[in-house]
Backbone bond lengths (Angstrom), bond angles and torsions (degrees), N, CA, C in turn:
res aa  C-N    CA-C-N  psi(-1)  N-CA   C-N-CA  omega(-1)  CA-C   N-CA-C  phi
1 X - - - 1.458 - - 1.526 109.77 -
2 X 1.428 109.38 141.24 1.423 119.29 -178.29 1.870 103.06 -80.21
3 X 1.376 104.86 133.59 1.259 107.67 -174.78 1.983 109.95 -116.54
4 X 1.536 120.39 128.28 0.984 113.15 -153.12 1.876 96.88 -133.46
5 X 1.234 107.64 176.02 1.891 109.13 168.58 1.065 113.65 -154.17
6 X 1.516 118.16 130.77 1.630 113.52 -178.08 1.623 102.66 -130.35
7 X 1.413 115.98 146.56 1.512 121.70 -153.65 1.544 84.91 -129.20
8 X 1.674 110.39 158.21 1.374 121.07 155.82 1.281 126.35 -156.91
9 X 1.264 142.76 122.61 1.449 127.42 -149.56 1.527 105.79 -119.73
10 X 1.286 118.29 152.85 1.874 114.56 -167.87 1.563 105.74 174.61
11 X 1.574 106.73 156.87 1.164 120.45 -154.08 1.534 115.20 -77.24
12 X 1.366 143.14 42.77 1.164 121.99 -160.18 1.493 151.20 -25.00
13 X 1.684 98.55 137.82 1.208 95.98 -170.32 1.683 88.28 -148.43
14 X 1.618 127.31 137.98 1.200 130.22 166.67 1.215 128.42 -20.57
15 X 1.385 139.88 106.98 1.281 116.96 143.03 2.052 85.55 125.63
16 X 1.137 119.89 -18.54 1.065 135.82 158.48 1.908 129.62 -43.02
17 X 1.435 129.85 114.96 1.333 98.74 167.42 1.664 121.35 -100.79
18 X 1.299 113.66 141.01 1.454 114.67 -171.15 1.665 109.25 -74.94
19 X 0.931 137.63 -44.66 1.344 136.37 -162.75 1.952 100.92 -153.96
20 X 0.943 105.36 150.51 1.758 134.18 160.63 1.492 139.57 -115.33
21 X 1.170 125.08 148.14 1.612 114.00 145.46 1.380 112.31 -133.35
22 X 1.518 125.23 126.74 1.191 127.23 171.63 1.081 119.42 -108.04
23 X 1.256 106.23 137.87 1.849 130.22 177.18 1.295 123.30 -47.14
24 X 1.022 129.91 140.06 1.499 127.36 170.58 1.498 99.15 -94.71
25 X 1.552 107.47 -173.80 1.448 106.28 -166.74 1.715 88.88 -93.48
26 X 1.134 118.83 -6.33 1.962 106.65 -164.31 1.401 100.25 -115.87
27 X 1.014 117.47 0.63 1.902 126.02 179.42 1.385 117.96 -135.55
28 X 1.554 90.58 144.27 1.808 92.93 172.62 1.346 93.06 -149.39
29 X 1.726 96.26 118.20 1.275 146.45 171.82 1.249 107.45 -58.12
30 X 1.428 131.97 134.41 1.072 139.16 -168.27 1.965 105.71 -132.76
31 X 1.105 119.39 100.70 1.987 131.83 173.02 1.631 96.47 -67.87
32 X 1.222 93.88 107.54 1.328 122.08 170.42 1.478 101.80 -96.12
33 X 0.746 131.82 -48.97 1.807 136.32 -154.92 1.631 120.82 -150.81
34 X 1.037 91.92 143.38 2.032 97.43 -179.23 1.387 107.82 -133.00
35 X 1.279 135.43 142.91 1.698 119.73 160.17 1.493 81.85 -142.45
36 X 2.017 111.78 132.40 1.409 110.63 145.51 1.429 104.59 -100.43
37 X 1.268 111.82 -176.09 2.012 140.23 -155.87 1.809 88.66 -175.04
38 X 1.429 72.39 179.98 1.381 99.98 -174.11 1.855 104.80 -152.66
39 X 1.206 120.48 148.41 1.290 112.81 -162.81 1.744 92.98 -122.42
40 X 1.549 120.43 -14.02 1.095 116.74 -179.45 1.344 133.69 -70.19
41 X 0.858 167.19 156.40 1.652 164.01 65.84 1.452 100.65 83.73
42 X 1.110 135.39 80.43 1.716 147.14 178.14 1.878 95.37 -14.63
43 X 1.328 108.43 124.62 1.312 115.37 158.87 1.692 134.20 -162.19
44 X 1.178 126.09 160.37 1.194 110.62 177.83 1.671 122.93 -78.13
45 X 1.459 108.89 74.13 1.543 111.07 172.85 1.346 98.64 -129.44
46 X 1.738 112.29 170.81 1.385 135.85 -172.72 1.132 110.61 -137.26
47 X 1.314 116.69 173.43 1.250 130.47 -168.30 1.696 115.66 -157.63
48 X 0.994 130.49 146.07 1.422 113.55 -157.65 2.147 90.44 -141.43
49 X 1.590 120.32 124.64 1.104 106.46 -151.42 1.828 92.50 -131.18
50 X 1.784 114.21 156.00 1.227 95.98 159.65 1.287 101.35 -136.87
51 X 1.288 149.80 160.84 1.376 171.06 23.99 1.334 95.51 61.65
52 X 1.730 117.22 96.86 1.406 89.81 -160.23 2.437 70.96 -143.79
53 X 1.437 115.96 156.11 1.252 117.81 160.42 1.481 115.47 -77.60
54 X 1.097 105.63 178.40 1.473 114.50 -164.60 1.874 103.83 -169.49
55 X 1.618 110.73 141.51 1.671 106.35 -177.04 1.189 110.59 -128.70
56 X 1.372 114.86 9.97 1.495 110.55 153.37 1.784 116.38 -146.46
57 X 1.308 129.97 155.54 1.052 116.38 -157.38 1.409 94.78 -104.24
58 X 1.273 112.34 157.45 1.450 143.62 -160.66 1.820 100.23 -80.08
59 X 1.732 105.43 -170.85 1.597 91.45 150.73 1.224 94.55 -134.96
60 X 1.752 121.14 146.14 1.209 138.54 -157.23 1.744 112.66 -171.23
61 X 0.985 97.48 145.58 1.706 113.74 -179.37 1.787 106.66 -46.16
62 X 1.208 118.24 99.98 1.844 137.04 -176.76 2.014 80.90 -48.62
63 X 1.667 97.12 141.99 1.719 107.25 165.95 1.590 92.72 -138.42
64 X 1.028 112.19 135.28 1.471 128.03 -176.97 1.806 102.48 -83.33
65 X 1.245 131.98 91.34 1.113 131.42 -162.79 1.649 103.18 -66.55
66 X 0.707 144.51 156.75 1.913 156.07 -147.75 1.755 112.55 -148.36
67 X 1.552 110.08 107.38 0.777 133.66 163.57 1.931 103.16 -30.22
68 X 1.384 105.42 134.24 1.547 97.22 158.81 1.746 121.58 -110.94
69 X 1.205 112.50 17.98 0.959 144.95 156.13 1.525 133.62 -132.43
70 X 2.026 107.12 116.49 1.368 88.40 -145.66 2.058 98.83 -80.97
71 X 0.952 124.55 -6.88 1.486 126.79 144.97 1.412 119.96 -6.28
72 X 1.645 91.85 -75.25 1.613 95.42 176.96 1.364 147.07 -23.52
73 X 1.182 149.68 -172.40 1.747 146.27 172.53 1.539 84.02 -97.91
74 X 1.182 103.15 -171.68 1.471 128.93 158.55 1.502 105.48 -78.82
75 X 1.428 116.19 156.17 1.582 115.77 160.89 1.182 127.00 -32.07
76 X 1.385 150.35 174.36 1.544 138.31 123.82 1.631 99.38 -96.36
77 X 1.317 123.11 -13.41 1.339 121.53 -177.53 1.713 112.57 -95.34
78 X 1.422 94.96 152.86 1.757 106.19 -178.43 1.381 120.24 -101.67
79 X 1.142 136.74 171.08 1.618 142.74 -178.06 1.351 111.44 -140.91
80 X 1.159 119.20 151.88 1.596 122.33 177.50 1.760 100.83 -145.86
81 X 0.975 105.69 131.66 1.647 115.61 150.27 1.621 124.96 -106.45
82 X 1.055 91.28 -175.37 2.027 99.25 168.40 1.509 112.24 31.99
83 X 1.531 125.62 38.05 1.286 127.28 167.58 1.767 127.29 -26.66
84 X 1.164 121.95 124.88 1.609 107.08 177.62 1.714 92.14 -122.97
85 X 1.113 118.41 -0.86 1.173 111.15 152.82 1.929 116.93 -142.07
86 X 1.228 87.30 140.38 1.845 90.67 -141.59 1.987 90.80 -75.31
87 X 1.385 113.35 153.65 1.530 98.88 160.50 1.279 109.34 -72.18
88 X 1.572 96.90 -179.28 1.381 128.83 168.83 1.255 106.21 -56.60
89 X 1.236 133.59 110.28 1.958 122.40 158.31 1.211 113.59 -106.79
90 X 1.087 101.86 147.52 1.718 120.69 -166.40 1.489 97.00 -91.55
91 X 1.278 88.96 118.14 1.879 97.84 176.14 1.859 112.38 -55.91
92 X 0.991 103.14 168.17 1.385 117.66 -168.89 1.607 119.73 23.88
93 X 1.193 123.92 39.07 1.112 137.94 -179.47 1.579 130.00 -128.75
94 X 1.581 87.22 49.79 1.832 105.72 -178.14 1.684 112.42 -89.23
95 X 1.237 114.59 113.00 1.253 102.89 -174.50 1.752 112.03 -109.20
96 X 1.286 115.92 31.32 1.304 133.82 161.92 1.495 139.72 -175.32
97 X 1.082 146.55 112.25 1.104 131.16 -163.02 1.418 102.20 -109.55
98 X 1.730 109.80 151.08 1.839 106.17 -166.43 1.039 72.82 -126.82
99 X 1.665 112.79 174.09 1.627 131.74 145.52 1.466 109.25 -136.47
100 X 1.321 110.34 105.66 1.545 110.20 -170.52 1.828 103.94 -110.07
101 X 1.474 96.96 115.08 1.876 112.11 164.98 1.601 95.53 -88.44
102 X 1.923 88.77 132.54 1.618 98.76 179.05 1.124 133.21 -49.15
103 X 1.662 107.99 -30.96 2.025 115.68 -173.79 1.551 93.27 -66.91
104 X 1.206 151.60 -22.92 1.289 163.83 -124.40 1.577 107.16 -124.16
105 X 1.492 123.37 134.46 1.646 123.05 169.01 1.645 73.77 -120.50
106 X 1.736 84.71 115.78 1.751 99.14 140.92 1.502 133.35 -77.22
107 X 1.576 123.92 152.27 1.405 100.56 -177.94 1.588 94.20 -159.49
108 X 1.176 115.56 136.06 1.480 123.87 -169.91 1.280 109.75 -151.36
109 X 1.471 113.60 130.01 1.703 126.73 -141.90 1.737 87.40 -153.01
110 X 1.315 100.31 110.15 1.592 125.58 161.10 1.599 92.31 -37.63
111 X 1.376 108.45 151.65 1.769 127.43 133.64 1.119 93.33 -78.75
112 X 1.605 107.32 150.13 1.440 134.83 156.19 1.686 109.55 -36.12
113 X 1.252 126.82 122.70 1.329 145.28 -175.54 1.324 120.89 67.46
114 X 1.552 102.09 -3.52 1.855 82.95 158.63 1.928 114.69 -113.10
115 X 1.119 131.44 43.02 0.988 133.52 -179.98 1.640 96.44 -60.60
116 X 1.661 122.55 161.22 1.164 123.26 174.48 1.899 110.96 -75.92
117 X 1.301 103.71 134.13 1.660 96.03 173.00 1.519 100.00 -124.57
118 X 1.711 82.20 143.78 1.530 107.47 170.36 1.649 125.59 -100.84
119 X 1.281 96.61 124.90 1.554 84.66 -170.13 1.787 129.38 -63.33
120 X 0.874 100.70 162.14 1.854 101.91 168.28 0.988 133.74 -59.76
121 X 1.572 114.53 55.49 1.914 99.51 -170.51 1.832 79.65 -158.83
122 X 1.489 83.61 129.58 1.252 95.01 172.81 1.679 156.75 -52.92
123 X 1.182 163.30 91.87 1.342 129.22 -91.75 1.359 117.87 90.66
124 X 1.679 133.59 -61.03 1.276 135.99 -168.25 1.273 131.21 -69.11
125 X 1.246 136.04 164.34 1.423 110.35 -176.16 1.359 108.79 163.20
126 X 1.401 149.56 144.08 0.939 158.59 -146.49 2.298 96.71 -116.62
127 X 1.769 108.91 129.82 1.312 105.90 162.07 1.056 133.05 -159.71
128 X 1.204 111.84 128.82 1.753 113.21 -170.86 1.447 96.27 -59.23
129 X 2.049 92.78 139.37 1.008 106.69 -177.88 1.396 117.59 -126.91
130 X 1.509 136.74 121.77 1.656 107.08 178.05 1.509 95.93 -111.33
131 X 1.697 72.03 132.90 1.669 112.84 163.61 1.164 134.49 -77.41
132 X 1.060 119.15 -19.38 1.510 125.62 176.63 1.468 113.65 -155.80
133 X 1.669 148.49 136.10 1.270 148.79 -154.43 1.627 95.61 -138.76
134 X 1.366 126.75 127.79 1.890 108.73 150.08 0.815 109.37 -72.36
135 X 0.874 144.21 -74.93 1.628 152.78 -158.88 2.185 101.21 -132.54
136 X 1.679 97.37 132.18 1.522 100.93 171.48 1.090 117.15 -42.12
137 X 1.260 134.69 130.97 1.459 126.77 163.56 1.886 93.31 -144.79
138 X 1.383 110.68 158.78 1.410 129.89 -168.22 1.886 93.83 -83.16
139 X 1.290 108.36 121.27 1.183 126.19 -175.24 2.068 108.70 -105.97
140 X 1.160 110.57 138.99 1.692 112.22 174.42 1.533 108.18 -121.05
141 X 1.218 122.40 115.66 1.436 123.46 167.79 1.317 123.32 -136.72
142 X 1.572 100.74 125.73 1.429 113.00 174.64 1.511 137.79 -123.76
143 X 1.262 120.97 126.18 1.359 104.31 -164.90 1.691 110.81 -105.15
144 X 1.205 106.83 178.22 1.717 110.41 -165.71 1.545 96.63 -134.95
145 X 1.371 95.75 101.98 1.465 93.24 -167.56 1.959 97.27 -119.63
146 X 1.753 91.09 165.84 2.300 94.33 177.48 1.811 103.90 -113.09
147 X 1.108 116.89 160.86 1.092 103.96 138.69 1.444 108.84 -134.81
């Protein structure tokens, strides 16, 4: 499996999603890995995040997801950051919850066979979401995804 990472960075604000990957109709993408950061000015704020599905895609800033091997194909899967219109999320279908303090890089790495998978249908797609902000601060998230 081709293994790839797509990053997106943005100002937080509740209710917001920071980054995506969407499915193509002939692949299903598998989230191996997440790390947020913060690029701002060291402080005591939080952020409270979910890993949540979604069945239709939002509209949001296109990220060209990047081979980590330059071997690889190109993706068949897509990425979005900086949403101004949020996707569709599928209720009760959070498959992680983070809590990231800014002085702090979070980082959360599947075991082998349980990475999150997204199904094959176009539209779908897995996206960090923050749920709750203290104070705005500039958030970086990237995920490490296969297909």
């Amino acid at each position: 499996m081709a293994k790839y990472s797509t990053r997106g960075t943005m100002a937080l604000v509740a209710a917001d999603s920071t980054l995506s990957v969407i499915a193509s109709t002939t692949i299903r993408p598998r989230i191996a890995g997440i790390t947020l950061s913060s690029s701002t000015a060291p402080n005591d704020y939080n952020a409270h995040f979910y890993l949540q599905r979604f069945s239709a895609d939002g509209t949001g800033t296109a990220v060209t997801p990047k081979p980590l091997d330059f071997a690889d194909p190109v993706a068949y899967s897509t990425s979005k950051h900086t949403y101004t219109v949020e996707p569709t999320l599928t209720a009760n279908e959070i498959l992680l919850e983070l809590g990231h303090h800014q002085r702090a890089t979070v980082q959360w790495w599947a075991r082998p066979g349980w990475e999150f998978v997204i199904p094959a249908l176009a539209g779908d797609g897995i996206a960090c979401v923050c749920i709750a902000v203290s104070t705005q601060f500039t958030e970086a998230t990237t995920f490490f995804f296969e297909e």
